[in-house]
N, C-alpha and C positions, 0 to 999 in steps of 0.2 A: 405103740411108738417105742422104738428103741433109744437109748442113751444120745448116739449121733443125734437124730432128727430130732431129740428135744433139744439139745445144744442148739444146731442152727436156729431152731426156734425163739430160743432166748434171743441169740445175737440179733434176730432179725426183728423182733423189738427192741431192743436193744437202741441197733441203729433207725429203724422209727424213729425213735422217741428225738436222737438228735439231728434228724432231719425234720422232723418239728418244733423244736427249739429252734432250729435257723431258721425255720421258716418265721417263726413267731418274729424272732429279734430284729429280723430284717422289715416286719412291718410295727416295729417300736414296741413291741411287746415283750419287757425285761423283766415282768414276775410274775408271780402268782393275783397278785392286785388289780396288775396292770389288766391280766388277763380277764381278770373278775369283773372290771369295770368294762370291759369291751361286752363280754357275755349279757351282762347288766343293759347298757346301752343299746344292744342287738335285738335284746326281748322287751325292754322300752318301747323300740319303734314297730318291733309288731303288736304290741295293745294298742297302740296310738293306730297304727294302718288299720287294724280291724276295729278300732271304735267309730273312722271315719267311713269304712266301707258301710257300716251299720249303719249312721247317721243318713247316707247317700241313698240307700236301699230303703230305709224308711219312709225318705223324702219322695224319692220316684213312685215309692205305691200311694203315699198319700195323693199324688198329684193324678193316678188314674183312679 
């Protein structure tokens, strides 16, 4: 890679980064907290989904 194509490189993370920051802010997501608490809550409800798929799956085999 030459100097050029690592420069555009940077800027195109760069500008990434504040196009996911608006994206973030636009769905109320103003920190690093906030973000943490979404992440938190995301993988909450897949234990919760996969502890009831298990529940459902066990109960179906017990039933044949």
């Amino acid at each position: 890679m030459n100097e050029e194509q690592i420069a555009v490189a940077k800027a195109g993370a760069a500008w990434s980064g504040v196009g996911l920051a608006k994206l973030l802010s636009a769905a109320g997501i103003n920190s690093w907290g906030d973000f943490a608490a979404m992440c938190a809550a995301i993988y909450s409800l897949f234990l919760i989904f996969d502890w009831l798929r298990k529940k459902w799956r066990s109960r179906n085999e017990a039933d044949t």
